[in-house]
KOLTI-821554 format. One line per field, with one value per residue: y, z, x of N, C-alpha, C, O in turn; residue in three letters. Coordinates in Angstrom, 3 decimals, always signed. Layout:
! residues N
ny: c(Y,...)
nz: c(Z,...)
nx: c(X,...)
cay: c(Y,...)
caz: c(Z,...)
cax: c(X,...)
cy: c(Y,...)
cz: c(Z,...)
cx: c(X,...)
oy: c(Y,...)
oz: c(Z,...)
ox: c(X,...)
aa: c(ALA,...)
***
This chain:
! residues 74
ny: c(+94.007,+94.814,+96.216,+97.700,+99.248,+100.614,+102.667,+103.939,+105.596,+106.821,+107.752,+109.130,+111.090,+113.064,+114.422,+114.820,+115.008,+116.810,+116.659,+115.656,+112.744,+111.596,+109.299,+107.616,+105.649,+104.300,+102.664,+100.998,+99.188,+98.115,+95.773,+95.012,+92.694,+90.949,+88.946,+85.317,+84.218,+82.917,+83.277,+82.888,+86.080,+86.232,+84.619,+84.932,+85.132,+86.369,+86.147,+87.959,+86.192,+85.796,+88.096,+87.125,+87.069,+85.541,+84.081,+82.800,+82.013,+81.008,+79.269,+79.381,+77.582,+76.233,+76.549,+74.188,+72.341,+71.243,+72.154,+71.280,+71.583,+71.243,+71.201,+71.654,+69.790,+70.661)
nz: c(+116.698,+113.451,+111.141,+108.815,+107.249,+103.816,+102.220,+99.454,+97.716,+94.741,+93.029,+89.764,+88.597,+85.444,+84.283,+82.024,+80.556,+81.735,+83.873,+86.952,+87.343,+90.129,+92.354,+93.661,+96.100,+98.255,+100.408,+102.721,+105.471,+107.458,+110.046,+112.064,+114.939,+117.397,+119.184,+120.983,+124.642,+125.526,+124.515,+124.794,+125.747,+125.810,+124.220,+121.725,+118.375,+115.437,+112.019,+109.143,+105.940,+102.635,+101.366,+103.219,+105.998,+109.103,+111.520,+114.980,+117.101,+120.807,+123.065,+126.033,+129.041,+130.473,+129.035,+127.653,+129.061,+128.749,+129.640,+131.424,+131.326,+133.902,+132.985,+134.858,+134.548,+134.218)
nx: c(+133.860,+134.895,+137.888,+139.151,+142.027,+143.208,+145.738,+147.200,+149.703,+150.956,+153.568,+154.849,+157.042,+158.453,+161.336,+161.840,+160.059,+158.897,+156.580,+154.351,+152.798,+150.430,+148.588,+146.090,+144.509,+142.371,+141.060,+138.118,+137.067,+134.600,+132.794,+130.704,+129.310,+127.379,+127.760,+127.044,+126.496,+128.102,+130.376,+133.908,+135.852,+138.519,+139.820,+140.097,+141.302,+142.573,+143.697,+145.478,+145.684,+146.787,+144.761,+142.876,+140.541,+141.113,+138.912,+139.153,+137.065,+136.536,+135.012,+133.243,+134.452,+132.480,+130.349,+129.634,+128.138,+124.879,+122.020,+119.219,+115.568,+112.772,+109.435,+106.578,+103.598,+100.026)
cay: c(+94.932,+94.497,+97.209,+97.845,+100.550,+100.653,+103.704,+103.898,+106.953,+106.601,+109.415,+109.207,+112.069,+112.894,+115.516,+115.005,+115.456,+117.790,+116.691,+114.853,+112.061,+111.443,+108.347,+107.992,+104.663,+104.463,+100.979,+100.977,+98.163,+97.957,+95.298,+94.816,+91.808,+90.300,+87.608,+85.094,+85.096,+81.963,+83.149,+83.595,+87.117,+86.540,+84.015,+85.370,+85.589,+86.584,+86.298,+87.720,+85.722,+86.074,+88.544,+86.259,+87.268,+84.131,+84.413,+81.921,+82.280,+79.966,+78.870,+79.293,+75.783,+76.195,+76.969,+72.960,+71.582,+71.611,+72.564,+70.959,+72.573,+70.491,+71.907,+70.926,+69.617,+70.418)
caz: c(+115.595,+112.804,+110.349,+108.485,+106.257,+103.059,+101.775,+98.677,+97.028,+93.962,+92.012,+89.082,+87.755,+84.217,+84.162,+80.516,+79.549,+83.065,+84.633,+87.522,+87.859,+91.788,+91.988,+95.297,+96.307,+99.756,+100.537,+104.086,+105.844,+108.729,+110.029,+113.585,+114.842,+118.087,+119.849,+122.085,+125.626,+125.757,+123.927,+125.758,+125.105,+125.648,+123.331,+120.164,+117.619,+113.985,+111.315,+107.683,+104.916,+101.166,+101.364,+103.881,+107.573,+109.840,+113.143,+115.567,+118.569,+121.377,+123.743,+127.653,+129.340,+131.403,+128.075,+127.154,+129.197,+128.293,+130.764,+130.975,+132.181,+134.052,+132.931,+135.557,+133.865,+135.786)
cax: c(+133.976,+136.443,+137.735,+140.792,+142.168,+144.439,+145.874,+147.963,+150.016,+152.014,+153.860,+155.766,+157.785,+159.575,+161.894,+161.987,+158.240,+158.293,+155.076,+154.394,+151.539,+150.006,+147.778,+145.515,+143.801,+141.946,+139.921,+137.655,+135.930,+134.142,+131.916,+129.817,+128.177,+126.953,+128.500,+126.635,+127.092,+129.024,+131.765,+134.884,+136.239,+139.768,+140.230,+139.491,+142.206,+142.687,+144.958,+145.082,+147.113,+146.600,+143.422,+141.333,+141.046,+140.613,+138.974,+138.681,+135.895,+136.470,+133.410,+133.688,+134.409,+131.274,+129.111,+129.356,+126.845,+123.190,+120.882,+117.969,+114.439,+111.169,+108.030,+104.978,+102.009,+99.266)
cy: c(+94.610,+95.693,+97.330,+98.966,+100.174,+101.912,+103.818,+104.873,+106.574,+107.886,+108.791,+110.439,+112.167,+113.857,+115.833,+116.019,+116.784,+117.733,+115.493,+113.907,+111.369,+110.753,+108.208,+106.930,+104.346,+103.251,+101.064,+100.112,+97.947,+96.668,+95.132,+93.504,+91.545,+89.126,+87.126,+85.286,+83.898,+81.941,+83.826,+84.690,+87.129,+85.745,+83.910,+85.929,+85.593,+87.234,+86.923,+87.157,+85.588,+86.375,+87.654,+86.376,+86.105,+84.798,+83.349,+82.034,+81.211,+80.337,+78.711,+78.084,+75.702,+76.015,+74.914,+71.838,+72.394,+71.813,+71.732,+71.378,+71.238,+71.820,+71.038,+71.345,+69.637,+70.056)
cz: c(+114.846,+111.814,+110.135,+107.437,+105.329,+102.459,+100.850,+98.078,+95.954,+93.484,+91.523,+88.205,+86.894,+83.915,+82.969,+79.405,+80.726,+83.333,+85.376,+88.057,+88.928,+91.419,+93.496,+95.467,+98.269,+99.923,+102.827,+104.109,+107.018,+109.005,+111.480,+113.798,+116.424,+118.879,+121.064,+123.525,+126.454,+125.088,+124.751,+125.348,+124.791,+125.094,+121.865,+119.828,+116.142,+113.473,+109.937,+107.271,+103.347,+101.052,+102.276,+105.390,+107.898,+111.291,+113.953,+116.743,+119.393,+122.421,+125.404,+127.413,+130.198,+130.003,+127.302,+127.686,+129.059,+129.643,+130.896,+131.891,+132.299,+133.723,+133.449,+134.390,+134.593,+135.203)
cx: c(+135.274,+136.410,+139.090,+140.592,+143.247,+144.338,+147.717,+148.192,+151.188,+152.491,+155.314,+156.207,+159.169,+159.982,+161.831,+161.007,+157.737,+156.958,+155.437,+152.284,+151.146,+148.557,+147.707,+144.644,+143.548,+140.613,+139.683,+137.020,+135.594,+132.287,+131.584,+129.103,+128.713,+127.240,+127.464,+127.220,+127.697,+130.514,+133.004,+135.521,+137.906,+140.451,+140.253,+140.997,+141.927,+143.509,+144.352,+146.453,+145.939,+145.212,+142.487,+142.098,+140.275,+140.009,+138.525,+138.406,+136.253,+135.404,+134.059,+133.745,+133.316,+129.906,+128.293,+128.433,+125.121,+122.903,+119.730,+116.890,+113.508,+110.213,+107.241,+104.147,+101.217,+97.956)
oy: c(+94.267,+96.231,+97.146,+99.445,+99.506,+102.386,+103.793,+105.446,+106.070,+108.936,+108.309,+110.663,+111.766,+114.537,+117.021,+116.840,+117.469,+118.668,+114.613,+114.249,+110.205,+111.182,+108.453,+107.214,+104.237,+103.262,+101.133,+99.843,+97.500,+96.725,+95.138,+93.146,+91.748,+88.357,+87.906,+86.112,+83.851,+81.097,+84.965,+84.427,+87.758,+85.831,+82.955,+86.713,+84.836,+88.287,+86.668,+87.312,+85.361,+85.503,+87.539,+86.106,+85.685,+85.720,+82.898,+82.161,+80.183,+81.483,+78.095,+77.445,+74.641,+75.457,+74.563,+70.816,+73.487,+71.592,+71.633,+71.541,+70.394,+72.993,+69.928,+72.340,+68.937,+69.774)
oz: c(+115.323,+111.539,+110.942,+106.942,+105.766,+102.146,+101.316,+97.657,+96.339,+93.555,+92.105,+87.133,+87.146,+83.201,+82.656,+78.488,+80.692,+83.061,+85.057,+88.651,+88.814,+90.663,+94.342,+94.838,+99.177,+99.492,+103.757,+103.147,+107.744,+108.438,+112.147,+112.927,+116.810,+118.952,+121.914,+123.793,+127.680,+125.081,+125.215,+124.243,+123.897,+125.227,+121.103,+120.474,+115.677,+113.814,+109.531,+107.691,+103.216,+100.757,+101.943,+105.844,+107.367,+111.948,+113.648,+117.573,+118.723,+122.605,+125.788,+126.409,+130.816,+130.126,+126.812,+127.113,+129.207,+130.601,+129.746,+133.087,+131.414,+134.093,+132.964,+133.687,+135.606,+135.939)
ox: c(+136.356,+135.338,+140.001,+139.572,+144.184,+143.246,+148.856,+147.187,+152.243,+151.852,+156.286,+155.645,+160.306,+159.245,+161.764,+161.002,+156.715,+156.205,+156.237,+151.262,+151.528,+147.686,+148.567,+143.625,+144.372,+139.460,+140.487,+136.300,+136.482,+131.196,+132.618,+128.310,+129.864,+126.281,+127.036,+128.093,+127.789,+131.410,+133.050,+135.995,+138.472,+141.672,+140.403,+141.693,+141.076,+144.048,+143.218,+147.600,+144.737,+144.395,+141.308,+143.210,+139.247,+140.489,+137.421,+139.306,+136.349,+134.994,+135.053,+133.430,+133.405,+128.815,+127.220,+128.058,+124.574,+123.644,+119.302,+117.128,+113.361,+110.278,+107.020,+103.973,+101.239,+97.010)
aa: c(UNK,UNK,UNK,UNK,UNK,UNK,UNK,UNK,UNK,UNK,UNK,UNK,UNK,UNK,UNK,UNK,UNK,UNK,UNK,UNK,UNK,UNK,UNK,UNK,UNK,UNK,UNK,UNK,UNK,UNK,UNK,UNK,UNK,UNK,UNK,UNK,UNK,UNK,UNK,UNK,UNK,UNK,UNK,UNK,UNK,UNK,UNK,UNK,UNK,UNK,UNK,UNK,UNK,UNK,UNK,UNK,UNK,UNK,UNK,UNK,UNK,UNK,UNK,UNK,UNK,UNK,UNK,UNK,UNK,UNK,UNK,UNK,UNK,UNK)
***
């Protein structure tokens, strides 16, 4: 699961003109997904840099050999 929050409050006030203006910006993201069941859990990291989150999955060391199946022909 990944999900982040931004929450922005501005306020500018003018004694002059006496009023004060309050500005309110609120950004949510949440996303879910599935991971096979070769992925190692405790190697998962992620970075953000200039708006782009990185994530990089690493793969058990067991997950790299194939398998291979006989099927009898009968």
């Amino acid at each position: 699961m990944i999900s982040s929050e931004k929450k922005e409050e501005k306020e500018e006030k003018r004694k002059k003109n006496n009023y004060v203006r309050k500005e309110f910006n609120y950004e949510s993201f949440f996303r879910s997904f599935y991971l096979p069941e070769y992925v190692d859990e405790n190697k998962i990291e992620a970075s953000y840099k200039d708006g782009i989150l990185h994530v990089a999955i690493a793969k058990k060391d067991g997950s790299r050999k194939k398998t291979t199946k006989t099927i009898a022909i009968k």
